[in-house]
C-alpha positions in Angstrom: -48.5 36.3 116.1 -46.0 36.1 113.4 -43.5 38.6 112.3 -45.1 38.3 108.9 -49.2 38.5 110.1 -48.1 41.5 112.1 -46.7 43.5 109.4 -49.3 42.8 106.5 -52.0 43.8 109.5 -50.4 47.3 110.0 -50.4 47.9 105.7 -52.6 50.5 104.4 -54.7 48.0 101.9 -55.8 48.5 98.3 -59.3 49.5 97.7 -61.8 46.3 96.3 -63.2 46.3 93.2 -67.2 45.2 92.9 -67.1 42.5 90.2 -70.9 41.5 89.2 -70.3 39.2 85.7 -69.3 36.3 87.8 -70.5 32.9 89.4 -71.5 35.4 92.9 -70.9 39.0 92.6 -68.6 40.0 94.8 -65.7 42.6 96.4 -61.8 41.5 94.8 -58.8 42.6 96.2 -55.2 42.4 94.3 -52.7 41.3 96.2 -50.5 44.1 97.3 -47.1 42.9 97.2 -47.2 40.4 94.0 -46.3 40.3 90.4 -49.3 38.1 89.5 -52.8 37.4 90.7 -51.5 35.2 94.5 -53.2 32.8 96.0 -57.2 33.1 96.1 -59.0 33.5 98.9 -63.3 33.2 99.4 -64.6 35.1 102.2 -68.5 34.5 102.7 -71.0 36.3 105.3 -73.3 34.9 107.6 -76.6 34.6 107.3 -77.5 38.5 108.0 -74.2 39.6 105.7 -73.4 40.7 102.5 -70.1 40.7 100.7 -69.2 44.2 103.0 -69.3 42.0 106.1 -65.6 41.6 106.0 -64.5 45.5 106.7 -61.0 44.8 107.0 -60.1 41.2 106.3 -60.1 41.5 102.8 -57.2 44.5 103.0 -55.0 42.2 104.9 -54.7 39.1 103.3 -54.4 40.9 100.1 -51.4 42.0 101.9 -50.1 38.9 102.3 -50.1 38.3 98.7 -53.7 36.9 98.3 -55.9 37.5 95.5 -59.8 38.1 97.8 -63.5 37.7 96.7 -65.2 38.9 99.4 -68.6 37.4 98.0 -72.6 38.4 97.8 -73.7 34.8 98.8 -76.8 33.6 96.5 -79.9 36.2 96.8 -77.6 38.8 99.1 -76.4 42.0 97.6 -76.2 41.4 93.7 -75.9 37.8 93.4 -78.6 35.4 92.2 -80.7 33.4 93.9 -80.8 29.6 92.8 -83.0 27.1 93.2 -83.4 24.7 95.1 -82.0 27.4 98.4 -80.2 25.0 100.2 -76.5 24.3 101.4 -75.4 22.6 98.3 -76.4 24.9 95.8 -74.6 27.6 97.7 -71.7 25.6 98.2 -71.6 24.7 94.4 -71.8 28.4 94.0 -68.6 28.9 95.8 -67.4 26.3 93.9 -68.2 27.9 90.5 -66.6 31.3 91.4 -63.6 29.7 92.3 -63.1 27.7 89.0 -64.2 31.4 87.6 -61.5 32.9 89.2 -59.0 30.2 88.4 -59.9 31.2 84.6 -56.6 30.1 82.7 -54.6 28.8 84.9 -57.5 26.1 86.0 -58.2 25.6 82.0 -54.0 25.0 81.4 -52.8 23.4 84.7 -57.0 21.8 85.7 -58.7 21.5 88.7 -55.9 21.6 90.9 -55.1 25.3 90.2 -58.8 26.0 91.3 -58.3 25.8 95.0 -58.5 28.6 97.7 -58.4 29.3 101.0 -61.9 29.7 102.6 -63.1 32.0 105.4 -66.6 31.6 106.5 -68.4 33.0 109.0 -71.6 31.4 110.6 -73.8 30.6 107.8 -70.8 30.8 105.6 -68.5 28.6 107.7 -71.4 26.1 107.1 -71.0 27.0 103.2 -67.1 26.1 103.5 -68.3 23.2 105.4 -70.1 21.6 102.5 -67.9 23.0 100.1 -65.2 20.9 101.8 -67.1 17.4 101.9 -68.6 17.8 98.0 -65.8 19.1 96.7 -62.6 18.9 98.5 -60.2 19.5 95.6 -60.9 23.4 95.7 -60.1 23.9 99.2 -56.4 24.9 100.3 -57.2 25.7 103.7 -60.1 26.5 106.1 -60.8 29.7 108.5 -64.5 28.2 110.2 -65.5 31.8 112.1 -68.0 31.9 114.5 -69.6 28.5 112.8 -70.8 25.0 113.8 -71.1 21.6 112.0 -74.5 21.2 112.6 -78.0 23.9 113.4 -78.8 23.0 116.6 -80.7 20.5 118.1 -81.9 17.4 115.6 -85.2 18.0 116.9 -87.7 19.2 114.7 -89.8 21.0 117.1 -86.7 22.8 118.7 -86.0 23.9 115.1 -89.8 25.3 114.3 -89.6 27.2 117.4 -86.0 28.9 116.4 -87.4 30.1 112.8 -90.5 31.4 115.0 -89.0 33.3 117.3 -86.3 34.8 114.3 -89.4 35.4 112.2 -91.5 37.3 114.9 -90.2 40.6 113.7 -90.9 40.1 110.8 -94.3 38.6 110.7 -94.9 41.8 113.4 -94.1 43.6 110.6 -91.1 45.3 111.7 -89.1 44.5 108.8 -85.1 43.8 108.1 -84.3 47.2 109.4 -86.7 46.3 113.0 -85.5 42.3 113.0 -81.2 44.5 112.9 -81.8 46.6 115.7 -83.1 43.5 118.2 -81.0 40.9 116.9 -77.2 42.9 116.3 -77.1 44.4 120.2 -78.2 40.4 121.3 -75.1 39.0 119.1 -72.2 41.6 120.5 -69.7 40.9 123.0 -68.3 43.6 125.6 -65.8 44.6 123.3 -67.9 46.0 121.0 -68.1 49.7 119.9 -71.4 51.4 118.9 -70.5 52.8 115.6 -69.5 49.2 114.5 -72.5 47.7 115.9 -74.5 50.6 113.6 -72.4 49.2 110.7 -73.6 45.7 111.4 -77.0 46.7 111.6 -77.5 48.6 108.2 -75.6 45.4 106.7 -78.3 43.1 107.6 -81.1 45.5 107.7 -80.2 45.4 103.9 -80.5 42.0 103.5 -84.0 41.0 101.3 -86.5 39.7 103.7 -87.4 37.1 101.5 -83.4 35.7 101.1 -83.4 36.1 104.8 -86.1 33.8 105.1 -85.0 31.0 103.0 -81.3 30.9 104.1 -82.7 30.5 108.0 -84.6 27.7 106.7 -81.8 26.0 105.0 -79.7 26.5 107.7 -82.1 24.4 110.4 -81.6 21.2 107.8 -77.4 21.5 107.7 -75.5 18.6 110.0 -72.0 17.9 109.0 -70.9 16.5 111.8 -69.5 13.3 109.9 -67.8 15.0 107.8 -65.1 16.4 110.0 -63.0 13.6 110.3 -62.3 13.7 106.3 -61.1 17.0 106.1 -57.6 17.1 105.4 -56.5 20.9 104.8 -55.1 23.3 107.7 -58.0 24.7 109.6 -58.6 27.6 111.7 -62.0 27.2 114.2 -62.4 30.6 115.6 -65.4 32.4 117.7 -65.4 35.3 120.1 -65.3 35.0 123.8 -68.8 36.2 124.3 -70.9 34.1 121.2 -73.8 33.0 122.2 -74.7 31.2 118.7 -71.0 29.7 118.5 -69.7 29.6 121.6 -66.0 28.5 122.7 -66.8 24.9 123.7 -68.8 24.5 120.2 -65.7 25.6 118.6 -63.1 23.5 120.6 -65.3 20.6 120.3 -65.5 21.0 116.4 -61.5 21.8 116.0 -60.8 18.6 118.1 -62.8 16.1 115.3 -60.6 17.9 112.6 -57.4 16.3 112.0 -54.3 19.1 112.9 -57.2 21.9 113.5 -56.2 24.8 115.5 -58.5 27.1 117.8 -58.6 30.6 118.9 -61.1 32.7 121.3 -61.1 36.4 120.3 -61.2 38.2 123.7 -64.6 40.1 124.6 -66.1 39.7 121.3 -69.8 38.3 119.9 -70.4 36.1 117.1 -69.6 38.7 114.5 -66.5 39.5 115.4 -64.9 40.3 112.3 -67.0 43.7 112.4 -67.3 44.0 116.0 -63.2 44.0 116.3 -61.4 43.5 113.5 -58.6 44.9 114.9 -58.5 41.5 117.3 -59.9 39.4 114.2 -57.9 39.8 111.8 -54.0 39.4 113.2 -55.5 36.2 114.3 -56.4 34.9 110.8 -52.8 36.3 109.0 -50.9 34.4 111.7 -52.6 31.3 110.7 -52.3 32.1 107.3 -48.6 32.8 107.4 -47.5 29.6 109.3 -49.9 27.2 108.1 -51.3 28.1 104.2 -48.4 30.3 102.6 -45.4 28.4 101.1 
């Protein structure tokens, strides 16, 4: 890890502000050690997160100078859903905040002031992913957490029986709050304490069934796969040692089709890693950051 990484990781970081008159509502942080507003940087949640899902990633790349949206993905939290729910329109809702946030400097100096550094995790690395192939131009760099370029198998059957078996506990009856409790302990590595674990279950236990629903089902339909070769901005693929969703091979398999891609394994940790140990997380990210995305 970098001298730099190291030392923004041990800062005490600025508290977020919730901003809801925007493209996706979401968490900002300032940057702590800037005159102006720093580069931007996205963060978006998986499929059972909300703009919290990033505890304290948000803290320390602000501390590297970054402006950070932490953001409610469409129908999470406070932002809206759109229609059609699919990939694209979430993706073009990434792309919105970020000419939002651009305000302006994207109006004086155009698009290419609109560009930001993008940390996804699971369904969100798959929201970077097609934010990346639509619209390349407002991407600086890539962090692909815990992610894949394609849902699983291309057969149809194999996805039916995946939104089956995710849907049981609700069609059972047991609600968000039932469908947390099974799914968070099956997701967590060794490392991974109970009181974050409790964290990560009352973050998707408040997700809306419904949004639950529809993002799962736009999720079996995403393959990217082709698109890998064409991205051209320094990327991070990262996953934890114990993912079962992501696991290491996915994520060395994916990094080697991106030109220049890096990869890391988080020791001992499940597919949401960022909550279940941040502290092993996050001074992986900053040292990317600082060697390959800051000046």
């Amino acid at each position: 890890m970098s001298e730099g990484a190291a030392h923004a990781s041990a800062l005490p970081g600025p508290e977020p502000q919730l901003v809801t008159d925007a493209p996706l509502a979401h968490l900002e942080w300032r940057p702590a050690r800037s005159s102006g507003d720093g580069p931007l940087a996205v963060l978006l949640h998986g499929v059972g997160g909300g703009r919290q899902g990033f505890p304290q990633t948000g803290a320390a790349l602000a501390g590297l100078g970054f402006r950070v949206l932490a953001a409610d993905q469409p129908g999470y939290g406070l932002s809206a859903l759109i229609e059609p729910y699919d990939l694209a329109g979430m993706a073009d809702a990434v792309r919105r905040l970020i000419v939002w946030a651009a305000g302006d400097a994207g109006r004086s100096q155009g698009e290419a002031a609109a560009r930001a550094l993008i940390v996804g995790h699971s369904m969100g690395g798959m929201v970077a992913q097609e934010l990346a192939a639509r619209t390349p131009e407002h991407v600086r760099a890539l962090v692909l957490a815990a992610t894949s370029p394609a849902f699983g198998s291309p057969d149809g059957a194999w996805q039916a029986e995946f939104l089956r078996s995710r849907f049981a506990p609700l069609d059972a009856g047991l609600g968000m709050a039932g469908l947390a409790k099974q799914l968070v302990a099956s997701m967590a590595g060794r490392g991974a304490r109970p009181e974050r674990l409790a964290e990560a279950e009352r973050l998707m236990a408040g997700v809306p069934e419904a949004t639950y629903r529809r993002a799962l089902a736009a999720l079996v339909r995403f393959d990217r796969r082709e698109a890998l070769a064409r991205i051209a901005v320094p990327t991070l693929v990262v996953t934890g040692e114990d993912d079962r969703t992501a696991a290491p091979e996915v994520a060395r398999r994916m990094a080697a089709r991106i030109a220049g891609a890096e990869v890391a394994i988080v020791p001992a940790t499940g597919h949401l890693l960022m909550l279940e140990q941040p502290e092993a997380f996050d001074p992986v990210l900053l040292d990317f950051v600082t060697r390959r995305v800051l000046p």
